[in-house]
N, C-alpha and C positions, 0 to 999 in steps of 0.2 A: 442176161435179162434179170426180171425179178422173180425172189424166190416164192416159193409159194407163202411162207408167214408174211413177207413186206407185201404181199398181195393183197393178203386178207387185212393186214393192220389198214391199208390204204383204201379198199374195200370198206371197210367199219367206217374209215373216218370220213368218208365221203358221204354214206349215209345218213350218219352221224349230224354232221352241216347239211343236209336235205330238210332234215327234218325240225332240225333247231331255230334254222333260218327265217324270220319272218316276210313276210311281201308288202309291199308297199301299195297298204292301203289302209284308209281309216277304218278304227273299231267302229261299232253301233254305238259303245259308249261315247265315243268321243263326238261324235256327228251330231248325235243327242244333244250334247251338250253348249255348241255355240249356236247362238243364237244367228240367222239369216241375215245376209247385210239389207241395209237400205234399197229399195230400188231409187237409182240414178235418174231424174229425170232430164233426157241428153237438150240438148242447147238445139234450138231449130234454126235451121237457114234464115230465116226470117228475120227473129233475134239477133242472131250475131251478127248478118249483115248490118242490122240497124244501129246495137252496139260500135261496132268496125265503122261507122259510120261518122256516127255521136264524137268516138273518140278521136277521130282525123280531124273532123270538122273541128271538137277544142283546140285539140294540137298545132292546126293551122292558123287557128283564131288568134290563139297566144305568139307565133311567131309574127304573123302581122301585128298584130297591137304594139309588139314588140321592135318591130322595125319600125312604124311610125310613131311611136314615142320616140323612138333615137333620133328620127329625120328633123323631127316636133323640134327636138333639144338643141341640135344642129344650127336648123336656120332662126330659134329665139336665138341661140349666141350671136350670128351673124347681124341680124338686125339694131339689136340691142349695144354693138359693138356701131355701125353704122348711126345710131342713132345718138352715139355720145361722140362722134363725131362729127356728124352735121350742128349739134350744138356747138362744140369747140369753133367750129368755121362760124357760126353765126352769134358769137360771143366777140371772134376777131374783127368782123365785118360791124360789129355794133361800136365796137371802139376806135375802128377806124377812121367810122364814117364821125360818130363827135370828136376827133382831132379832127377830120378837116372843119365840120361846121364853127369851134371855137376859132380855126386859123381865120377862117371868112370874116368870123363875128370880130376879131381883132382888127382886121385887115379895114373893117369900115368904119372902126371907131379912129 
């Protein structure tokens, strides 16, 4: 076992760290010295539902506007494509039709 000096050394040094050792806790001085945070004024149900709210309602707005400007764009190309084709047909149909009226007008002279 141990002898009686490694006793007493170990005895001492235990002491020793008892008494040296600090505890965790603030000084006066230090407490003293910062200053108290803000108080938090917290977000009421109210609010953030109505926030929570606000911000779907954009989010959502912006995804529709967003799909019918693409729809928008869509069916202007489709029309506008449509529409330079009914020209070309009635460009054909215009020249058609004076061949035959010249064939007629020949045909009685």
């Amino acid at each position: 076992m141990l002898s009686p000096a490694s006793s007493r050394i170990l005895a001492s040094g235990t002491r020793r760290a008892l008494l040296s050792s600090r505890g965790f806790h603030a000084s006066a001085r230090r407490m003293a010295d910062s200053a108290p945070l803000p108080a938090r004024k917290p977000m009421g149900a109210f609010r953030g539902g109505l926030f929570g709210f606000l911000f779907g309602s954009v989010l959502a707005g912006g995804a529709v506007y967003s799909y019918v400007l693409q729809e928008y764009r869509a069916s202007n190309e489709l029309l506008t494509e449509d529409i330079y084709t009914l020209q070309a047909s009635v460009t054909r149909l215009t020249n058609h039709i004076k061949l035959l009226e010249d064939k007629i007008q020949q045909k009685r002279k």
